[in-house]
Structure formats: structure tokens, C-alpha cells
C-alpha positions as CSV (number, residue, x, y, z in Angstrom):
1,X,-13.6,-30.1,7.3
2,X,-10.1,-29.7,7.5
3,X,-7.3,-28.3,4.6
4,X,-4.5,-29.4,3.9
5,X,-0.8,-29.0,4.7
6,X,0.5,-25.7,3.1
7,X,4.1,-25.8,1.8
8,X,6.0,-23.2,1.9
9,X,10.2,-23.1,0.4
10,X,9.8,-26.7,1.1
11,X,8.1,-26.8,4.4
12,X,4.9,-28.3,5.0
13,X,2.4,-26.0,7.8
14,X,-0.1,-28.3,9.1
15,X,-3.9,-26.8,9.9
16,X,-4.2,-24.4,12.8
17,X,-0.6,-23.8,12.7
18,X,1.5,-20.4,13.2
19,X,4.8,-20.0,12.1
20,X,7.7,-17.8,10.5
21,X,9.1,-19.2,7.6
22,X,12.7,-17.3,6.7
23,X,13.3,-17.9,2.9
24,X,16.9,-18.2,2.1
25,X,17.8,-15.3,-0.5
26,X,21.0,-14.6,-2.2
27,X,23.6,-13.5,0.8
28,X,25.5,-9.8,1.4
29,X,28.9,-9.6,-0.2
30,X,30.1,-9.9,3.1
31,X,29.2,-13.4,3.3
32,X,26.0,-12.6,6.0
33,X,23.1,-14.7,5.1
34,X,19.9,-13.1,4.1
35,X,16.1,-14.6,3.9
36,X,12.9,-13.3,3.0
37,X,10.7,-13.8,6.5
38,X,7.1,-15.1,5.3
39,X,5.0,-15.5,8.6
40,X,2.3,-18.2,7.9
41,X,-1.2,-18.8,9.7
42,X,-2.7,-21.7,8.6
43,X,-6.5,-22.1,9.2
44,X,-7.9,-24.8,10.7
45,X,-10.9,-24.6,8.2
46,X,-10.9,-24.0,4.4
47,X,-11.0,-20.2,3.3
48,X,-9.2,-18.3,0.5
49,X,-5.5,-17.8,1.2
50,X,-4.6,-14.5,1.1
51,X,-0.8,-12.8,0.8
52,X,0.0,-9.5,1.8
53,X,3.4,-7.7,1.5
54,X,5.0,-4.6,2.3
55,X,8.9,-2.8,1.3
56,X,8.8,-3.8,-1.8
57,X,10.2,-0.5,-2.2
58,X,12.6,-0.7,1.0
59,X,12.2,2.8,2.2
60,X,8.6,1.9,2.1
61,X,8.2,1.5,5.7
62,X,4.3,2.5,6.7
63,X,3.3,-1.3,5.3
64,X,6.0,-3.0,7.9
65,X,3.9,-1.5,11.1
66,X,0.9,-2.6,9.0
67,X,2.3,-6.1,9.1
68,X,3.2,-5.7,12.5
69,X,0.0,-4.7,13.8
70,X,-1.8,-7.4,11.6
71,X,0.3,-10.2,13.3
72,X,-1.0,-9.5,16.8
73,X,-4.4,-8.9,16.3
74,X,-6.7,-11.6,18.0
75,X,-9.1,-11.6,16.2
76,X,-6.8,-14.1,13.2
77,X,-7.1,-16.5,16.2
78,X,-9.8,-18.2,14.7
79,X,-9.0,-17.6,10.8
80,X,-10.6,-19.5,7.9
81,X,-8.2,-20.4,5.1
82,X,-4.7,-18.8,5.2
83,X,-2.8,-15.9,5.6
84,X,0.7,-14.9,4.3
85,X,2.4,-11.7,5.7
86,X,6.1,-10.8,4.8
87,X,6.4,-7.6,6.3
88,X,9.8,-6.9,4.7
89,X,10.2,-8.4,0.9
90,X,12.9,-6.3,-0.2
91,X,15.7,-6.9,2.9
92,X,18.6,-5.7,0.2
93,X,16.9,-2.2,0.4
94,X,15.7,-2.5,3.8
95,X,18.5,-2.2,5.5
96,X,20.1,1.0,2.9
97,X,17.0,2.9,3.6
98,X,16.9,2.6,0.3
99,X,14.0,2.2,-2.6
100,X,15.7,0.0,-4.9
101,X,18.1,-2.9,-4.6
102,X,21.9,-2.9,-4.3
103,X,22.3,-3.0,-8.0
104,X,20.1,-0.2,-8.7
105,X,17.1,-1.8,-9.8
106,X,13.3,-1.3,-9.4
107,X,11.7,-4.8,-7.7
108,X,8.3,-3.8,-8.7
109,X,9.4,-3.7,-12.4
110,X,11.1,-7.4,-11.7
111,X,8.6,-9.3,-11.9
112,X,8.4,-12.2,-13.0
113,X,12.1,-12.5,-12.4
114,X,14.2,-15.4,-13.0
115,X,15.9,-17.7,-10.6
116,X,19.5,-17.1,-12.7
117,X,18.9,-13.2,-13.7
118,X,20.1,-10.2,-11.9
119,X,19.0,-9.7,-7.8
120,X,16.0,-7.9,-8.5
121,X,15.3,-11.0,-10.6
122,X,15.8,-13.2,-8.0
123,X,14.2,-11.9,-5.2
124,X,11.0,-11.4,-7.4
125,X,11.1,-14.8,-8.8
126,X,11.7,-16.3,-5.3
127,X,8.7,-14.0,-3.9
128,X,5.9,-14.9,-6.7
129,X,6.6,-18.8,-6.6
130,X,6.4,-18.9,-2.5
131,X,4.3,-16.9,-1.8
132,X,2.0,-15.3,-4.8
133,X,1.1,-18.0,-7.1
134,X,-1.1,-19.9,-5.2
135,X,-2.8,-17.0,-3.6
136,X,-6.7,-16.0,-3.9
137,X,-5.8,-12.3,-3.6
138,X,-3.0,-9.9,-2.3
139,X,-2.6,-6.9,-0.7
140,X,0.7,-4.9,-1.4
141,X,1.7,-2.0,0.8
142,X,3.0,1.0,-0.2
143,X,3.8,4.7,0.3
144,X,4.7,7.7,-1.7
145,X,8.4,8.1,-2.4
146,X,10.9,10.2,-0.5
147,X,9.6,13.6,0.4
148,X,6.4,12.9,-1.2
149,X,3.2,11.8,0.9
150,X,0.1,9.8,-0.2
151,X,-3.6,10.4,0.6
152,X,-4.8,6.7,1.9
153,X,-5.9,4.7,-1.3
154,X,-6.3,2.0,-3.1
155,X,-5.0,1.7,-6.8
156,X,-6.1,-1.6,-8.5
157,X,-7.8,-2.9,-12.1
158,X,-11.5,-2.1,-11.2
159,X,-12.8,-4.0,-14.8
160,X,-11.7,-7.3,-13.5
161,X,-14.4,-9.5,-11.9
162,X,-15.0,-8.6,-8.2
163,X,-11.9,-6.4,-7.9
164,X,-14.1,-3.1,-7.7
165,X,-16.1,-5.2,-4.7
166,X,-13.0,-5.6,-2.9
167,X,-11.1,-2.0,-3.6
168,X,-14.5,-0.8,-1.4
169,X,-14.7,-3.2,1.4
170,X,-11.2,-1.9,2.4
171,X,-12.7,1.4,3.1
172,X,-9.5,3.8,1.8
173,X,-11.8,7.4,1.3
174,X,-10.2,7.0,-2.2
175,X,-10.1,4.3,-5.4
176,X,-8.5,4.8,-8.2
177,X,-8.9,2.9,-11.2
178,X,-5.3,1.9,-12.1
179,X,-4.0,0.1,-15.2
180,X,-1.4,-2.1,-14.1
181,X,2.3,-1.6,-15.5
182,X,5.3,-3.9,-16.8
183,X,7.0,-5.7,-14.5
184,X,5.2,-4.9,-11.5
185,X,3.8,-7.9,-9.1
186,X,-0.2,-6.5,-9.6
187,X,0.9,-7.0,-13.2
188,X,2.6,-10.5,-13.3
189,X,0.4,-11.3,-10.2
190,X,-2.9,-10.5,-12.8
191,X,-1.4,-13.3,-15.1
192,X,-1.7,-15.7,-12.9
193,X,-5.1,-14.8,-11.6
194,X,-4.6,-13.2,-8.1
195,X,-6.2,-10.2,-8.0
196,X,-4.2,-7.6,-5.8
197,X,-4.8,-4.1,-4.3
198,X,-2.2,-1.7,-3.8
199,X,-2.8,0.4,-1.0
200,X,-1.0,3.8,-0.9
201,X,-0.6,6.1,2.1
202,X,2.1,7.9,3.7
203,X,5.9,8.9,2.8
204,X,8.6,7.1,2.8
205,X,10.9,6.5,5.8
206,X,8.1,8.2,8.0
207,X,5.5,6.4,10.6
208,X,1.8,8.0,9.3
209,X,-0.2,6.9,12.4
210,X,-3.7,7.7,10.5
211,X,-1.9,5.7,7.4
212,X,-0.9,2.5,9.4
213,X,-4.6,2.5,11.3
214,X,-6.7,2.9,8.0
215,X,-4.2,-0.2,6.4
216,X,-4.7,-2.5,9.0
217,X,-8.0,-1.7,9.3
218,X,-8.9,-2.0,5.2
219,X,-6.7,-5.7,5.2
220,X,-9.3,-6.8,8.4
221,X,-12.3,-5.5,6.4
222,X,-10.8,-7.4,3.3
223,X,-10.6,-10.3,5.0
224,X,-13.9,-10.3,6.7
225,X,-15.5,-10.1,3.7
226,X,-14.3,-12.8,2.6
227,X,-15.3,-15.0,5.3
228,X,-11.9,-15.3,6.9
229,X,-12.6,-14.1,10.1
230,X,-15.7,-13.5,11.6
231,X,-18.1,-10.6,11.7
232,X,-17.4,-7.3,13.9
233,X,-18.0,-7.5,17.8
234,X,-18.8,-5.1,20.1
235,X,-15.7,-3.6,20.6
236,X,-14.8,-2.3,17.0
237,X,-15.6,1.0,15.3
238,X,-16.7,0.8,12.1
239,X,-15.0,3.4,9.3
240,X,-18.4,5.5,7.9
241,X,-20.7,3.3,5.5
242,X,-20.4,6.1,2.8
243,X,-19.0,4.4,-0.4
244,X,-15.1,5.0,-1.1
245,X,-15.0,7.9,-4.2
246,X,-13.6,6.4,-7.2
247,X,-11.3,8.3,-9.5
248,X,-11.0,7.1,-13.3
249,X,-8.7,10.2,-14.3
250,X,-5.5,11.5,-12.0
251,X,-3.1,14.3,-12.9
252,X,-0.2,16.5,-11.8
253,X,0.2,20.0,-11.0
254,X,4.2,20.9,-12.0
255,X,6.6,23.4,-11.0
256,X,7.0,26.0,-13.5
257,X,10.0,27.6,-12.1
258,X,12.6,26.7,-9.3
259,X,12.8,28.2,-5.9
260,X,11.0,27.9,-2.6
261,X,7.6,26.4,-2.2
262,X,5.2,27.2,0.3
263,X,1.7,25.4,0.7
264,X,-1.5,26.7,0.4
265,X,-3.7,23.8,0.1
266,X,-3.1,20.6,2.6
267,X,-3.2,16.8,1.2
268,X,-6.7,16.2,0.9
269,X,-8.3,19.2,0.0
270,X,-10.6,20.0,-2.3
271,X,-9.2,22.2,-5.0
272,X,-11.2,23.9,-7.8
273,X,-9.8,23.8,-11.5
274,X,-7.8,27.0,-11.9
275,X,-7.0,27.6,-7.5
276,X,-4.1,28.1,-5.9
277,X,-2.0,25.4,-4.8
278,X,0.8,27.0,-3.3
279,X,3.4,29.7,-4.3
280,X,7.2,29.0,-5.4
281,X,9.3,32.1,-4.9
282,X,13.0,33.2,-5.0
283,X,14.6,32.4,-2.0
284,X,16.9,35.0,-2.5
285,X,14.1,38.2,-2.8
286,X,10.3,38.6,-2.9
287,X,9.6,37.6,-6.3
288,X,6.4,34.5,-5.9
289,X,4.8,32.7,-8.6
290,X,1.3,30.9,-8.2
291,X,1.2,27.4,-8.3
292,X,-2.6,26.3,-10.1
293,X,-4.5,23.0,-10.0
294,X,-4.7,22.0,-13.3
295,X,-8.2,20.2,-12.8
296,X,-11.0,20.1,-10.1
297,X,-10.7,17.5,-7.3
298,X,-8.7,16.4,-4.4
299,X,-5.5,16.4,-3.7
300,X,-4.4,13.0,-3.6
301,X,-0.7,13.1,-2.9
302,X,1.7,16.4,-2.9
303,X,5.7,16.7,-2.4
304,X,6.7,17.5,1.4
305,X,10.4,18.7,0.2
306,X,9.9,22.8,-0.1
307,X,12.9,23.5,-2.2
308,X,12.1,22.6,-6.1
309,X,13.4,22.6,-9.6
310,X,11.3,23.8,-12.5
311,X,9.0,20.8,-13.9
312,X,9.0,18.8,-10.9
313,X,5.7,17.2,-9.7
314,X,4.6,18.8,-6.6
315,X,0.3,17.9,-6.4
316,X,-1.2,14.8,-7.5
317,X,-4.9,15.5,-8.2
318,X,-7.5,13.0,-8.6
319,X,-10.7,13.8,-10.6
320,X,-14.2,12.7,-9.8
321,X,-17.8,12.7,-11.1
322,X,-19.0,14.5,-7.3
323,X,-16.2,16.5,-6.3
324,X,-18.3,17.5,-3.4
325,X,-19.1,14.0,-2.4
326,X,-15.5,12.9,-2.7
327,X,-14.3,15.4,-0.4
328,X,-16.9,14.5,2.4
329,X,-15.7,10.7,2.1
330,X,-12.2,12.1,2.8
331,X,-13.4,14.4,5.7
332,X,-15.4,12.0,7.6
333,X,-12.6,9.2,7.1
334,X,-9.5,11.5,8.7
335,X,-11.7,12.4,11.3
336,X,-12.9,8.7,12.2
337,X,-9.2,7.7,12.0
338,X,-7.5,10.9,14.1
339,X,-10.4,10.0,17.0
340,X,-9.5,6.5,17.9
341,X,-7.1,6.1,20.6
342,X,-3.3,5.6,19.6
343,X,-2.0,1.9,18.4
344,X,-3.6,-1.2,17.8
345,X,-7.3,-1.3,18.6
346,X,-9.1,-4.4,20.2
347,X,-11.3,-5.8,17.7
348,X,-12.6,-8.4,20.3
């Protein structure tokens, strides 16, 4: 049994085709023409379609080499139902190096935009009727901000039907139950019944080798699952079977002074309520000041930028039931990962 056609900004993809569709988008001031790129494979067979985007946050860079490697694996040779990859959704940002859009707004508190409000409107509007709304489930790419780097993990609504299922097929050594916020596409995306996880990993503007390998290979274990492409072969190395830890409570450890920090624990450690973090000191003497996990857990996600101001952010801790269990799902996972030969592996 055969599909049908999928349209996409008008255009109509036949079964078993392959093809870049470049969504026209509102142009530079300089008059240079701008699209949103939305590369389609279209099954031959029936399947669910699935969408998965990256730089919504256009510093967010980690998801684009996700994309990338996605694109050329051969295994999607023979993919059930259909497959939507824009490996670049906010191009305004993009090419400023820049997290938000030329007129200062936040696309992931756009949504659902409007196709006669502001550019973040417009963008976001374009992106949810092309490419979301007709979706099964997504998979949105992200990192941690500037100077500020992300443990691998999923975030996504783990009370909706299935979604929990999902979160731990893609194998991230962390999930954490995430409420979904104003304006953001999980949100708007939620509305209309797609399902989506947010992966996390990495900092922005940075390459995070073991980042991009454990993304491509949670979006292939995704997929799989759902029928999409077929079983593992010989070739592939599986993540370890141990179940991903899921967090239900996350919270920050802050600066309570300015100066100088320097580390003490690296990004997924395991940190006892009370231990220290790091120390912040005068850069201008000896003085030091402890910095002190405010819970027990594992350090999800820290700031990489040593010089700070007093209140700032600096470890993001995620609390679980098995502390100890948690941090052996992390262990075994960056080992797995930091084993496997350099780029794309052959999954065939």
C-alpha cells in the first residue's frame, strides 16, 4: 500500500521521493531573499510522519550537525511514512550568531505566530503550518545558551499518553519531566496534538562531538520504534539497555558573590546536598568563597564562562529518586559514546 502525495508550501512530493523544499520567508533589508530549507523524504509505504528541527535559537548549532548527519544515513533508504528535517529554522539568527531574531525577539515564545505580526510571528506561523501541524511527533534540537553547557537530555510532558515511552526509546542518560511554557512550539505544538521532545545537549556556537552522536542516535532509536525504519543490523552498537533516569524536580545553584570561578565538580557528576561545587574568589587577592549544591543529584547543566556576577546561575542540578542509579546511567552512557570511532557511524 502506497501514501499519498505530501504537500509541502504548495508542492506536492510523490511516494519514495527525496527532496529540499526552500520555504520563501520574509527577505533581509538588503533586499537578499531568505527561505526556510525543509528537506523532505517521503516513504514509499505508510508510517507516522515525523518533523525534526534544529536553531530555533540561531546560535544553537549542535542540532544543525544532528540534521546533517541524519540526512546521510542509509539506513532512511528504506523509510516508512515521512520525515521532515529543517536543520536551520531560524536563518535571521543564523547567520548573526545570534539566539533571537533581528528584532530582538524569542522564536520559541512565538508561537503560534501570525502571518501579519512581527518576524518572530512570521517565521513561527510559517514553520507550524508547513511543517508541524500535520506531524505525528517532533523532535526539536537544542543546546544550552552562550557559555552555558547541557548534560544530553530530553525535556518533554511525560503525563501525556505515550510521551514517557518515547522520552526513553531515545536513550538521553537523562529525562526530565518538563511542563511546557507560553509561546513555545512543544507548547502550541501540544495543542494541536503532536507530541514533541526537546533534546538538550551542548553550548551554544560549540560542536559537542559526544552531543551530536547521542542526538542522531536518540532520533534513529525514535524512529525505529516507531516502525520507520527497520530493526538494528549487525553493524550498530547499541547505547546500554539500562532505563534513562527521570528527574521530576530540577534546581539551580547561584553565585552568591562576584569574582572568579573555578570548578570543582565536572557536568555530570554526582553531587551530594550540601558539597562543593566550585569556589568564586577575588581576582584581585586570595579571598575564595565555596560554591554548595543546594540538593542531591547530578549536575545537569553548569556555566562554562569563569568570570561571574553575584546571583547568576552557574549549576543546574537535577534531583532523582536513586541518585546512585542516575549517576551509573550517566557513566555508562559517556563512556559508550567517547568509545565509538569519530563521525557518523554505519548503521548498515
Amino acid at each position: 500500500m502506497r501514501q499519498p502525495p505530501l504537500v509541502i508550501a504548495g508542492q506536492s512530493i510523490t511516494p519514495g521521493r527525496r527532496t529540499r523544499i526552500d520555504v520563501p520567508l520574509p527577505s533581509l533589508f538588503t533586499q537578499t531573499p531568505v527561505f526556510l530549507p525543509v528537506h523532505v523524504l517521503h516513504g514509499r509505504r505508510p508510517g507516522p510522519r515525523l518533523f525534526v528541527v534544529a536553531a530555533i535559537h540561531g546560535d544553537e548549532i549542535n542540532g544543525i550537525e544532528i540534521v546533517r548527519r541524519l540526512l546521510t544515513t542509509p539506513i532512511l533508504h528504506n523509510l516508512r511514512g515521512s520525515l521532515l528535517a529543517v536543520p536551520v529554522v531560524n536563518v535571521y539568527g543564523f547567520v548573526r550568531h545570534s539566539r533571537y531574531l533581528p528584532d530582538r525577539r524569542d522564536l520559541n515564545r512565538s508561537f503560534p505566530g501570525s502571518e501579519s505580526g512581527s518576524l518572530a510571528a512570521r517565521l513561527a506561523a510559517t514553520l507550524l503550518h508547513e511543517v508541524v501541524k500535520d506531524s505525528d511527533l517532533g523532535i526539536d534540537l537544542h543546546t544550552g545558551a552562550a557559555h552555558r553547557e547541557n548534560l544530553p537530555q530530553i525535556r518533554a510532558a511525560l503525563d501525556e499518553i505515550g510521551v514517557q515511552t518515547l522520552a526513553q526509546v531515545f536513550g538521553a542518560p537523562v529525562v526530565i519531566n518538563s511542563e511546557v511554557r507560553d509561546g513555545s512550539l512543544r507548547g502550541e505544538a501540544a495543542a494541536l496534538g503532536v507530541p514533541v521532545l526537546v533534546y538538550e545537549a551542548g553550548e551554544a556556537l560549540r560542536f559537542n562531538e559526544l552531543s551530536i552522536r547521542a542526538g542522531l542516535r536518540g532520533i534513529l532509536a525514535v524512529m525505529r520504534h516507531l516502525g520507520m525504519i527497520r530493526s538494528s543490523g549487525r553493524g550498530e552498537r547499541r547505547l546500554p539497555s539500562r532505563q534513562p533516569a527521570i528527574a521530576r524536580a530540577t534546581g539551580w545553584a547561584r553565585a552568591q558573590r562576584s569574582g572568579v570561578l573555578r570548578f570543582v565538580q565536572p557536568l555530570g557528576a554526582q553531587v551530594e546536598l550540601g558539597q562543593q561545587l566550585a569556589t568564586i574568589g577575588d581576582p584581585f587577592g586570595s579571598e575564595e568563597e565555596p560554591v554548595l549544591s543546594p540538593a542531591t543529584g547530578i549536575i545537569i547543566g553548569r556555566a562554562n564562562l569563569p568570570l561571574v556576577t553575584e546571583g547568576e546561575a552557574l549549576f543546574h542540578i537535577a534531583r532523582f529518586g536513586q541518585t546512585d542509579v542516575a549517576a551509573e546511567t550517566v557513566e555508562r552512557f559517556q563512556h559508550q559514546l567517547f568509545d565509538e570511532p569519530t563521525q557518523t557511524v554505519d548503521f548498515n
